[in-house]
Jmol script that loads the backbone (N, CA, C; Angstrom):
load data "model"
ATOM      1  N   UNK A   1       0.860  -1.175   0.000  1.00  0.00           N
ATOM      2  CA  UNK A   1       0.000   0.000   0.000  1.00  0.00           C
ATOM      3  C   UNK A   1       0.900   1.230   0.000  1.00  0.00           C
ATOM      4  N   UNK A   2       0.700   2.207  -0.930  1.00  0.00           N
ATOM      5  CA  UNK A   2       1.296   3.272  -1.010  1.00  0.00           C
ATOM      6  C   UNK A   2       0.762   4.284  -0.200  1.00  0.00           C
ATOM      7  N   UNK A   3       1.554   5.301  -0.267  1.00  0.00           N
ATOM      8  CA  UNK A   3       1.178   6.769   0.981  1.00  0.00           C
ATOM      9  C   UNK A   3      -0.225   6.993   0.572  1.00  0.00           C
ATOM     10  N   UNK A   4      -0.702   7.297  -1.222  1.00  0.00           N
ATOM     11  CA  UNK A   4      -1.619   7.859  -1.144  1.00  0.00           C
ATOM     12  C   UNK A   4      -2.745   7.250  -0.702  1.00  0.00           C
ATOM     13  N   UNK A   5      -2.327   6.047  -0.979  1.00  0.00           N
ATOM     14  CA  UNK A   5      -3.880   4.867  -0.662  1.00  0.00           C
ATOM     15  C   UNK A   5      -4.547   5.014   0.599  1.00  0.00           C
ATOM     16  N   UNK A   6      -3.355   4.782   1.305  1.00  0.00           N
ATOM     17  CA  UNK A   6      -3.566   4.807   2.443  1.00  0.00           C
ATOM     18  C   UNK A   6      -4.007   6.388   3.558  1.00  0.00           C
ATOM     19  N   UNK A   7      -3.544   7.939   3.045  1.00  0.00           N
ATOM     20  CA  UNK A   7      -3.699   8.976   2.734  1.00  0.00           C
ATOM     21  C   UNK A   7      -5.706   8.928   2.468  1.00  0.00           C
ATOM     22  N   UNK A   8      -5.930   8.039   1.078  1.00  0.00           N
ATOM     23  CA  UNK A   8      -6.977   7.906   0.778  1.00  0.00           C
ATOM     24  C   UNK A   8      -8.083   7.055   1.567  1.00  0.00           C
ATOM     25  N   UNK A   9      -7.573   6.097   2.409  1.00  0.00           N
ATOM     26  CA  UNK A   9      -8.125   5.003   3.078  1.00  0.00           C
ATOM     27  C   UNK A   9      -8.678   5.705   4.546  1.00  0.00           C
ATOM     28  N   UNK A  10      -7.618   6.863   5.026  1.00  0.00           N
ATOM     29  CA  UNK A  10      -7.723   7.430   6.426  1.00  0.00           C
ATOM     30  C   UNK A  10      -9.144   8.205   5.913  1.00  0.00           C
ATOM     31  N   UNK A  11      -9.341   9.079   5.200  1.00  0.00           N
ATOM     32  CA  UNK A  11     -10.210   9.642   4.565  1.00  0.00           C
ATOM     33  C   UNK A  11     -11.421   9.299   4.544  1.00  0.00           C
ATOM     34  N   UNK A  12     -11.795   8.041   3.872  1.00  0.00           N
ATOM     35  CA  UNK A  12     -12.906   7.580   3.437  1.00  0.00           C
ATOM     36  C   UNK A  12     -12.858   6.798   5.002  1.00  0.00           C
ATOM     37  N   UNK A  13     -12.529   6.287   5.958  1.00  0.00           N
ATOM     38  CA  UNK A  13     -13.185   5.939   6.995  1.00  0.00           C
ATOM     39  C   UNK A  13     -13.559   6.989   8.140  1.00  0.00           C
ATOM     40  N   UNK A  14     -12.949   8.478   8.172  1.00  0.00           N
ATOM     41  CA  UNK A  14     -13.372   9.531   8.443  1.00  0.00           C
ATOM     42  C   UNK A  14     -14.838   9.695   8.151  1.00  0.00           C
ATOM     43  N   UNK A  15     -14.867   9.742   6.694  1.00  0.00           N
ATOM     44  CA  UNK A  15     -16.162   9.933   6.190  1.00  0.00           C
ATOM     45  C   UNK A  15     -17.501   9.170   6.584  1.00  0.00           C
ATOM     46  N   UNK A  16     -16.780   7.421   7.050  1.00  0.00           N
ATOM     47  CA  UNK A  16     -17.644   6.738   7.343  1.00  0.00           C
ATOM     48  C   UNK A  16     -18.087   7.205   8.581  1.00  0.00           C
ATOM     49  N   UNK A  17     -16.958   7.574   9.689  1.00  0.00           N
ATOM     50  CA  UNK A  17     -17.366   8.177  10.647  1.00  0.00           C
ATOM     51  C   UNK A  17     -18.292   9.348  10.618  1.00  0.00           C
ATOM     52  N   UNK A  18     -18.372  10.142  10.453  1.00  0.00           N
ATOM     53  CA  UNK A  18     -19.065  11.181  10.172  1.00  0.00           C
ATOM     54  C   UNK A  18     -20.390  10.984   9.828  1.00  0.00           C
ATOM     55  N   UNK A  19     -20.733   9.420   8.368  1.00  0.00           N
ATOM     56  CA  UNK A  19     -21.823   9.320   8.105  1.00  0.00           C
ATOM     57  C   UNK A  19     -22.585   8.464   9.641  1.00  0.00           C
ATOM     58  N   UNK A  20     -21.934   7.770   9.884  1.00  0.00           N
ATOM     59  CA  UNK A  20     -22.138   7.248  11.139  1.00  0.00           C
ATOM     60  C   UNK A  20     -23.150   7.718  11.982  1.00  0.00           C
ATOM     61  N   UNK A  21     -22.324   8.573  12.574  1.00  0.00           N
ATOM     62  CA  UNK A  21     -22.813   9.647  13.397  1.00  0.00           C
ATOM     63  C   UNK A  21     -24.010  10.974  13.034  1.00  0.00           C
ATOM     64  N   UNK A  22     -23.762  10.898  11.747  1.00  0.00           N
ATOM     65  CA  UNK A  22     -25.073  11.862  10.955  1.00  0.00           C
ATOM     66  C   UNK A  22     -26.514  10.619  11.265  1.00  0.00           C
ATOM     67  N   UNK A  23     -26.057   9.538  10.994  1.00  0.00           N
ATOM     68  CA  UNK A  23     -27.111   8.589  10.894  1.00  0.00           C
ATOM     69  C   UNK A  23     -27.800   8.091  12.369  1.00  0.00           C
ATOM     70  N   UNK A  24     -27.179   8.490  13.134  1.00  0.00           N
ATOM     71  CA  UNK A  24     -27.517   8.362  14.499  1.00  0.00           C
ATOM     72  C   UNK A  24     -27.984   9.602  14.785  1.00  0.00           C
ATOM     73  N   UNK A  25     -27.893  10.450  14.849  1.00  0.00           N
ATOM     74  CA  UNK A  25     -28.481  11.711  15.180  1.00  0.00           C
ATOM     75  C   UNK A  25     -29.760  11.513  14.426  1.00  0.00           C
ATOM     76  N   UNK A  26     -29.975  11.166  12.672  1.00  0.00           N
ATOM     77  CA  UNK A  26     -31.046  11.316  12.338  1.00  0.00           C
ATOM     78  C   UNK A  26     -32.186  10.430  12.737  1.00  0.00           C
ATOM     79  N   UNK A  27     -31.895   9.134  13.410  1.00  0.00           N
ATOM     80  CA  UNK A  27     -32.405   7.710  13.704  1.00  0.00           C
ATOM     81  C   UNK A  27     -33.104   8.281  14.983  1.00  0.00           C
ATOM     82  N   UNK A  28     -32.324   8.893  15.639  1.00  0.00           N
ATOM     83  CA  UNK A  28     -32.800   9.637  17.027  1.00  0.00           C
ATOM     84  C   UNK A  28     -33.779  10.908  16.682  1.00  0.00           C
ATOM     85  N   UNK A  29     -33.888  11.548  15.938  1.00  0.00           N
ATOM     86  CA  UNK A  29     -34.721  12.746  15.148  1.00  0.00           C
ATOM     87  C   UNK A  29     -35.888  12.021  14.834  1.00  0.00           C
ATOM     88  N   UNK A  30     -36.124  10.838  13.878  1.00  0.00           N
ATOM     89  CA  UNK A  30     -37.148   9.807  13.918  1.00  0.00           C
ATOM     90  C   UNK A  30     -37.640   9.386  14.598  1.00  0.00           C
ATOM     91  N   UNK A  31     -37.154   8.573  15.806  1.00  0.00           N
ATOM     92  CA  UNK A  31     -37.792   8.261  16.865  1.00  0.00           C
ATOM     93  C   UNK A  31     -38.323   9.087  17.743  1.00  0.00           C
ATOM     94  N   UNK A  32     -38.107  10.794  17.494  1.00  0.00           N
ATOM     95  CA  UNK A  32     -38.704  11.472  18.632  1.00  0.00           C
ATOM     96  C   UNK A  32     -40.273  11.667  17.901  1.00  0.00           C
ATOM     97  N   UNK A  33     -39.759  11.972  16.184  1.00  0.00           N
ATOM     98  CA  UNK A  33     -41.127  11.962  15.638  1.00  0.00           C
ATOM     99  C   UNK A  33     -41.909  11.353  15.643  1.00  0.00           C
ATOM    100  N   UNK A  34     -41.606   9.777  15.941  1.00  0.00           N
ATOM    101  CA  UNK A  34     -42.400   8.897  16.066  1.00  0.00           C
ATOM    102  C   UNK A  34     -43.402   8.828  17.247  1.00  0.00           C
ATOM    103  N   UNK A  35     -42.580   8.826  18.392  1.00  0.00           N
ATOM    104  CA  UNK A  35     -43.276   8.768  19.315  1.00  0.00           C
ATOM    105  C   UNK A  35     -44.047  10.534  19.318  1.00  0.00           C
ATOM    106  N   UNK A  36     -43.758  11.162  19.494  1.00  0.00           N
ATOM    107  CA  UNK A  36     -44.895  12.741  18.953  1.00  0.00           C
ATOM    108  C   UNK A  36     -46.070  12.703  18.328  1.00  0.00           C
ATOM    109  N   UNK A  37     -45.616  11.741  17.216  1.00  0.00           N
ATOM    110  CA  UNK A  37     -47.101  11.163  15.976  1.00  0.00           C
ATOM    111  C   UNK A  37     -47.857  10.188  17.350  1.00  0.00           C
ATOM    112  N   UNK A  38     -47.080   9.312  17.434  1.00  0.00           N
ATOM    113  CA  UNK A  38     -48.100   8.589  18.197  1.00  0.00           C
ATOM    114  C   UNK A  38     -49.233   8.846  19.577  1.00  0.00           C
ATOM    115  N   UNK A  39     -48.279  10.034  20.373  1.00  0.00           N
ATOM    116  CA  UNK A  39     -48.558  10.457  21.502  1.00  0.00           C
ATOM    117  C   UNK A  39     -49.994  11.568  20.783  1.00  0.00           C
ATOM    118  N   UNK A  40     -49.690  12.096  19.550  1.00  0.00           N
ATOM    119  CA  UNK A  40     -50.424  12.821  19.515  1.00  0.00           C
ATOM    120  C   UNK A  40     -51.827  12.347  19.086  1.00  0.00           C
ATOM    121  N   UNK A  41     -51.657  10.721  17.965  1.00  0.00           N
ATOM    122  CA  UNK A  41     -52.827  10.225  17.977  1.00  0.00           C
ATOM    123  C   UNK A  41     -53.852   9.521  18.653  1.00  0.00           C
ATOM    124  N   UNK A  42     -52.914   9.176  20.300  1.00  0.00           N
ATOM    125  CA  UNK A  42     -53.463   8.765  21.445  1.00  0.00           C
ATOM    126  C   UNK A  42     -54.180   9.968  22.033  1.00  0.00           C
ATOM    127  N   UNK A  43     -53.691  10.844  21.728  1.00  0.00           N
ATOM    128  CA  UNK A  43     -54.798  12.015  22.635  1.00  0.00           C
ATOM    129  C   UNK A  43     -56.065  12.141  21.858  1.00  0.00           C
ATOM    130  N   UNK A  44     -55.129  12.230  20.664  1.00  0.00           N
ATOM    131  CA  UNK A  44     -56.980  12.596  20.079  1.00  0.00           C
ATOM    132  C   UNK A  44     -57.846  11.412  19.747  1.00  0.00           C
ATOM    133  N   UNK A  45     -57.154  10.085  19.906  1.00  0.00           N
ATOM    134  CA  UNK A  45     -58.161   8.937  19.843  1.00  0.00           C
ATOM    135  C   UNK A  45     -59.074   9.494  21.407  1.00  0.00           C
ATOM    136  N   UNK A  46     -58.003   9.326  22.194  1.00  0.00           N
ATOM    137  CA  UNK A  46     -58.993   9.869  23.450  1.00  0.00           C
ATOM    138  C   UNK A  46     -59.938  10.748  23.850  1.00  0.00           C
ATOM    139  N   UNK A  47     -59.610  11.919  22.894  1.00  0.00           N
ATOM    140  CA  UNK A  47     -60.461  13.296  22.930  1.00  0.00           C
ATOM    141  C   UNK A  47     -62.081  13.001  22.314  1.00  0.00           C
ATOM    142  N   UNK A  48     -60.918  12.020  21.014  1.00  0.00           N
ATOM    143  CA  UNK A  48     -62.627  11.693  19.724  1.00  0.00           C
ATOM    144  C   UNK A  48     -63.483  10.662  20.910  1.00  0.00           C
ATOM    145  N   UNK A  49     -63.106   9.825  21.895  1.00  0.00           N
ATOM    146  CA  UNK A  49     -63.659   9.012  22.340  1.00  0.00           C
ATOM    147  C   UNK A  49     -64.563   9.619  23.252  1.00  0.00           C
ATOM    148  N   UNK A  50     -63.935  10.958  23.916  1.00  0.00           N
ATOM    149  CA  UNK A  50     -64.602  11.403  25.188  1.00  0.00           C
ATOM    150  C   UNK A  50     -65.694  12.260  24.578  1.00  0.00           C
ATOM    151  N   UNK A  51     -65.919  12.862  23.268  1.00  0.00           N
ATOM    152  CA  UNK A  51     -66.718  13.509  22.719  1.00  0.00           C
ATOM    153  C   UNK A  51     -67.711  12.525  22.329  1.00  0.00           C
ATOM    154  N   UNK A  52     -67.478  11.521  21.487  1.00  0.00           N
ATOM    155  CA  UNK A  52     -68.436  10.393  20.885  1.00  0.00           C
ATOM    156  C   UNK A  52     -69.068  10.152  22.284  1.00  0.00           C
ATOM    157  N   UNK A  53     -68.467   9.782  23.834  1.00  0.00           N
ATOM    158  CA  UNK A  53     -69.090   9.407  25.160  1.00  0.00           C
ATOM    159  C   UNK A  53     -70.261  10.177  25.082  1.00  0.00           C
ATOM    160  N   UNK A  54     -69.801  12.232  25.395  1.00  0.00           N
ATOM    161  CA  UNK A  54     -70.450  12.798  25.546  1.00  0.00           C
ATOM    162  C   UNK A  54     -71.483  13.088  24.324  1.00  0.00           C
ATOM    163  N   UNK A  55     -71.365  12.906  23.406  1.00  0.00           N
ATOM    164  CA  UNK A  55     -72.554  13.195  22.063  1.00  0.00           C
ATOM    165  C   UNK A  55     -73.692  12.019  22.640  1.00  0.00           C
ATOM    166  N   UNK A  56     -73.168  10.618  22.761  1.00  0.00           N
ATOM    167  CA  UNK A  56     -74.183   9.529  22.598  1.00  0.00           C
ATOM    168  C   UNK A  56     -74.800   9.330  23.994  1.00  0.00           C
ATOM    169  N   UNK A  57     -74.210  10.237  25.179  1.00  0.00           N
ATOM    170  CA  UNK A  57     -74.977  10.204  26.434  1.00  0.00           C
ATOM    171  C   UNK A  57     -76.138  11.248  26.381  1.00  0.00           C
ATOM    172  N   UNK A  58     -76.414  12.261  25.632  1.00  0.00           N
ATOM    173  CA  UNK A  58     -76.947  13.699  25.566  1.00  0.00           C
ATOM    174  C   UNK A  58     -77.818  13.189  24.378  1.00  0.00           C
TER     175      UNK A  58
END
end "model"
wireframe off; spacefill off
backbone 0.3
color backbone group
């Protein structure tokens, strides 16, 4: 292996690092959305439920 290869090799596993770590940050960005979507369709399943209660008791 010559200087540059290797020059070239330090590089591109830098890069991997970097994507790495971009990809973890974004995996973690997802999962907050996820759970947000979900938390938010549990409320309003709950909200639609407590309204449908109150419509069909009245």
């Amino acid at each position: 292996m010559n200087v540059q290869n290797a020059i070239d090799l330090c590089r591109l596993k830098e890069m991997l690092l970097y994507q790495k770590e971009k990809r973890k940050e974004i995996d973690f960005q997802i999962e907050i959305l996820e759970r947000l979507i979900n938390e938010t369709s549990k409320k309003e399943k709950e909200e639609t439920q407590k309204w449908l209660s109150k419509e069909l008791n009245t």
